[in-house]
C-alpha positions as CSV (number, residue, x, y, z in Angstrom):
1,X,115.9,117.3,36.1
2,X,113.3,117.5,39.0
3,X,113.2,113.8,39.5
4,X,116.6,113.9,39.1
5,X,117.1,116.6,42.3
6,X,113.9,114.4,44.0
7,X,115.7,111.3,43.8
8,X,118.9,112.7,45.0
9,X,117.2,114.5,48.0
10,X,115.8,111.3,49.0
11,X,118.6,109.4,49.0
12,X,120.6,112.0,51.0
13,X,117.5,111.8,53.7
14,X,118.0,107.9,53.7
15,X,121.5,108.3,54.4
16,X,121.2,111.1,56.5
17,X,118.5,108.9,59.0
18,X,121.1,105.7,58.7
19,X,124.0,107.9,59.8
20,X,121.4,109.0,62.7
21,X,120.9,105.8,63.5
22,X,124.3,104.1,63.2
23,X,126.2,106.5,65.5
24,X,123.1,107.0,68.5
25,X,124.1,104.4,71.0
26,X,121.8,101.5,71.1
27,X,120.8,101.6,74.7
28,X,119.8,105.2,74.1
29,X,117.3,103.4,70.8
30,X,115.6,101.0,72.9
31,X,115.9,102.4,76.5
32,X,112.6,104.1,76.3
33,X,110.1,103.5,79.0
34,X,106.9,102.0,78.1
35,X,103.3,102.3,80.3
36,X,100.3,100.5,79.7
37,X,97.0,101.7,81.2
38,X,93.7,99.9,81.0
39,X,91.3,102.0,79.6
40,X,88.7,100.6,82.3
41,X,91.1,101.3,85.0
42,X,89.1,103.8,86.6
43,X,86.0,101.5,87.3
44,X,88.1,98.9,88.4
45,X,90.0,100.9,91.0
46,X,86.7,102.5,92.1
47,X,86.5,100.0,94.7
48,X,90.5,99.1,95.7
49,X,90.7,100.5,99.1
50,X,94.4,98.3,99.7
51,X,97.0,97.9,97.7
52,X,99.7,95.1,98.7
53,X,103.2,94.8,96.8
54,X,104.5,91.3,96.4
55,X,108.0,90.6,96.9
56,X,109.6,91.0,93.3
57,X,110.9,88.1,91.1
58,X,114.4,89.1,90.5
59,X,117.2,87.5,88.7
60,X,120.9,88.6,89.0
61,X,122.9,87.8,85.4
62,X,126.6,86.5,87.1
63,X,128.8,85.9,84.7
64,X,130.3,82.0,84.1
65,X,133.7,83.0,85.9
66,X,132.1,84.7,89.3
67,X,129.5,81.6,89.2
68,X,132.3,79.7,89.1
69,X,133.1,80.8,92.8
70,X,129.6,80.9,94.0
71,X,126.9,78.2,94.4
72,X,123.3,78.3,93.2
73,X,122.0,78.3,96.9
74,X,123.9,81.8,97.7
75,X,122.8,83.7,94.7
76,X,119.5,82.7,94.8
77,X,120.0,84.4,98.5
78,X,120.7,87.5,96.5
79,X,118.0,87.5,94.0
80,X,115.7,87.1,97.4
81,X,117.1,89.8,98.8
82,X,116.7,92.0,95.6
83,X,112.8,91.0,95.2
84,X,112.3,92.4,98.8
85,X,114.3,95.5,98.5
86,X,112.5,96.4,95.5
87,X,109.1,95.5,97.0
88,X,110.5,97.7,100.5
89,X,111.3,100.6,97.9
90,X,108.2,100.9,96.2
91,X,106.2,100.5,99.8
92,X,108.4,103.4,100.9
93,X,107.3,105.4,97.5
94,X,104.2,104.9,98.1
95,X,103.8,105.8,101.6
96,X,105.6,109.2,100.8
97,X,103.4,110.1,98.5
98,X,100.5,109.5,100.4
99,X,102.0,112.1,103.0
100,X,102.1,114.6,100.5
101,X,98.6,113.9,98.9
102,X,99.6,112.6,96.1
103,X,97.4,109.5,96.4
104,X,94.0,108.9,97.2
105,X,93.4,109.4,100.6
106,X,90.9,106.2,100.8
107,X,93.7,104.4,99.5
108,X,95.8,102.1,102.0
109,X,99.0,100.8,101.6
110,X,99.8,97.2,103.2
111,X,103.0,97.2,105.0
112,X,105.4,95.1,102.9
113,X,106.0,93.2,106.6
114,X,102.0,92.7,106.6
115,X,102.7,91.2,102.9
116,X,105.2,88.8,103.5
117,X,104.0,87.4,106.9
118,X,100.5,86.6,105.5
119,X,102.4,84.9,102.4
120,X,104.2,82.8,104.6
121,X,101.5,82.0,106.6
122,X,99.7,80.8,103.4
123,X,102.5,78.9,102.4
124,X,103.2,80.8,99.6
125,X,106.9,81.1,98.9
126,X,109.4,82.5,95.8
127,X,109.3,79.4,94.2
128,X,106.0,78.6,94.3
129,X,104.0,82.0,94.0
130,X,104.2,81.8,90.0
131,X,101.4,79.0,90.4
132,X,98.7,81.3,92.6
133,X,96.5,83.6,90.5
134,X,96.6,87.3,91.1
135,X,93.2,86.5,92.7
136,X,93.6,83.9,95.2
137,X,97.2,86.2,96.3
138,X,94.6,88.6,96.9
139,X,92.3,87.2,99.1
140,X,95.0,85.4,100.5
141,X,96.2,89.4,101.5
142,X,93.0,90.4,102.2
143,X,93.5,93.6,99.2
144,X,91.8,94.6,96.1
145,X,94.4,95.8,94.0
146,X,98.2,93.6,93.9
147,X,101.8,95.8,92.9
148,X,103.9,93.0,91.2
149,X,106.7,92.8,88.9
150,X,110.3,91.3,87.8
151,X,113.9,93.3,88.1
152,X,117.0,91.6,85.9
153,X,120.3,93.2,86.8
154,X,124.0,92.3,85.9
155,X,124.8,92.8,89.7
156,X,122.6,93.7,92.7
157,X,121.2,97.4,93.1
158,X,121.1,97.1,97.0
159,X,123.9,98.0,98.6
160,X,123.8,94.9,101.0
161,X,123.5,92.5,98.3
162,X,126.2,94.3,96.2
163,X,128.5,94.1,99.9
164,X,127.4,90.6,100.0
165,X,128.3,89.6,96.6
166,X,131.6,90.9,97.0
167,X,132.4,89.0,99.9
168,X,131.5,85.8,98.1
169,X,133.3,86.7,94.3
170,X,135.0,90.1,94.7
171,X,132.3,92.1,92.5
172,X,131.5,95.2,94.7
173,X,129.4,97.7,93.6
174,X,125.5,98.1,93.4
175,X,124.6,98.7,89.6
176,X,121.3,98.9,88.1
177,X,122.3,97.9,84.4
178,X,118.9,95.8,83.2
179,X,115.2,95.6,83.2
180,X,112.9,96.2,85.4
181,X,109.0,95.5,84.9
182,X,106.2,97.4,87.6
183,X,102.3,95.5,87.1
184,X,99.3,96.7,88.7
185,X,96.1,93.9,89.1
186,X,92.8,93.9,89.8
187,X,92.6,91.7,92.8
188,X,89.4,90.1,92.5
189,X,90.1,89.4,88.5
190,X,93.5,89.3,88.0
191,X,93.0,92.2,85.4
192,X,96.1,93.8,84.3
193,X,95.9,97.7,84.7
194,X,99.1,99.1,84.5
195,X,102.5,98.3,83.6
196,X,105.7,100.2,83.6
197,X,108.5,98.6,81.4
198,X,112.1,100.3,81.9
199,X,115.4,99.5,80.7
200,X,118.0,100.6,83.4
201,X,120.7,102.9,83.4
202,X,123.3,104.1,85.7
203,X,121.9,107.9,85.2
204,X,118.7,106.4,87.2
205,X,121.0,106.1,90.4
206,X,123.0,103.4,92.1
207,X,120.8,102.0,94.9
208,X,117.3,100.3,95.0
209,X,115.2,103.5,97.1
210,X,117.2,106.2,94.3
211,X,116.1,104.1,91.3
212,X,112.7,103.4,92.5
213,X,112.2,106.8,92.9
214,X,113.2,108.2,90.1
215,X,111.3,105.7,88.2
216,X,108.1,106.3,89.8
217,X,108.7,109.7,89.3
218,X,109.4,109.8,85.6
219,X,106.4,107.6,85.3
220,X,104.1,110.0,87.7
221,X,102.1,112.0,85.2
222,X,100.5,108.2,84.2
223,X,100.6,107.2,88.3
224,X,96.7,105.9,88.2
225,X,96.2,106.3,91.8
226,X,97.3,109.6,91.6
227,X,94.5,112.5,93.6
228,X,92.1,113.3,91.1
229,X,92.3,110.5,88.9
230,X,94.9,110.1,85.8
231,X,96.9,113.0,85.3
């Protein structure tokens, strides 16, 4: 009789967890955010006194009908001009929390301007940067310490790009439906030491400043630059 009840208490837990599982809605399954930290980050950052944040790679998913009306040159336009708002956001992020001592005072913060002129300079462009090593972009910025990363979106999150985009296919509205992926690298070895990997939602905002802010924020407590060391 006790193996009996066992058996049918086990089976009603099984079910119970499948039920769980069937009815939660999958993006709220897999849209948990995931940070890596390098364990050695702290000897590695002992020495980063600038930071620089690339451009970000950024890929816009159109579907077959608007691509229909709009040519490869114009929305790779748009996934441009995503990469650099992103990159803007996260320089503006940054900046404020410096202001508020929030991040190591010895710490500086290339302008994003800074960033991109010195790329160009180098001859370093969005189609080409995938074949430079985290080092040689380094030295190339003059920093110790590189902010990288890759955003994928069903539509643009800056409102520019979303105006733009409408213009060209009539799909207004900035979304942030997707992926986004925030590295950290040691300049002078390409090391990785951090990474933030977050599915999007639309609770996370609607433009590209909002999101990256409350991003950053929910991923704050495991900021490594943060005053003080890792909270």
């Amino acid at each position: 009789m006790k193996a009996r009840n066992h058996l049918s208490y086990t089976l009603k837990s099984i079910l119970l967890i499948f039920l769980i599982i069937s009815f939660t809605p999958e993006k709220e399954l897999f849209a948990q955010k995931e940070i890596y930290l390098n364990p050695e980050f702290q000897n590695y950052a002992r020495d980063h006194k600038t930071i620089a944040i690339l451009p970000f790679s950024a890929k816009i998913n159109m579907r077959p009908k608007q691509m229909a009306t709009m040519s490869p040159e114009s929305l790779e336009k748009l996934q441009i001009a995503e990469g650099l708002a992103v990159q803007s956001a996260l320089h503006t992020y940054y900046l404020k929390r410096k202001e508020q001592g929030k991040i190591r005072m010895n710490l500086e913060v290339q302008p994003d301007r800074t960033t991109n002129v010195l790329l160009k300079k180098a001859g370093v462009t969005e189609d080409n940067i995938d074949q430079y090593t985290i080092p040689e972009l380094a030295a190339i910025l003059g920093v110790q310490s590189i902010v990288h990363g890759s955003l994928s979106t069903d539509k643009p999150m800056s409102d520019a790009a979303s105006v733009s985009l409408g213009l060209l296919v009539g799909y207004y509205g900035a979304t942030n439906n997707g992926d986004i992926t925030i590295n950290i690298s040691d300049g002078s070895t390409g090391t990785l030491l951090w990474k933030y990997d977050k599915t999007l939602s639309r609770s996370l905002g609607s433009d590209t400043q909002t999101v990256i802010n409350t991003l950053m924020r929910k991923a704050s407590k495991k900021w490594p630059y943060a005053v003080g060391g890792i909270s």
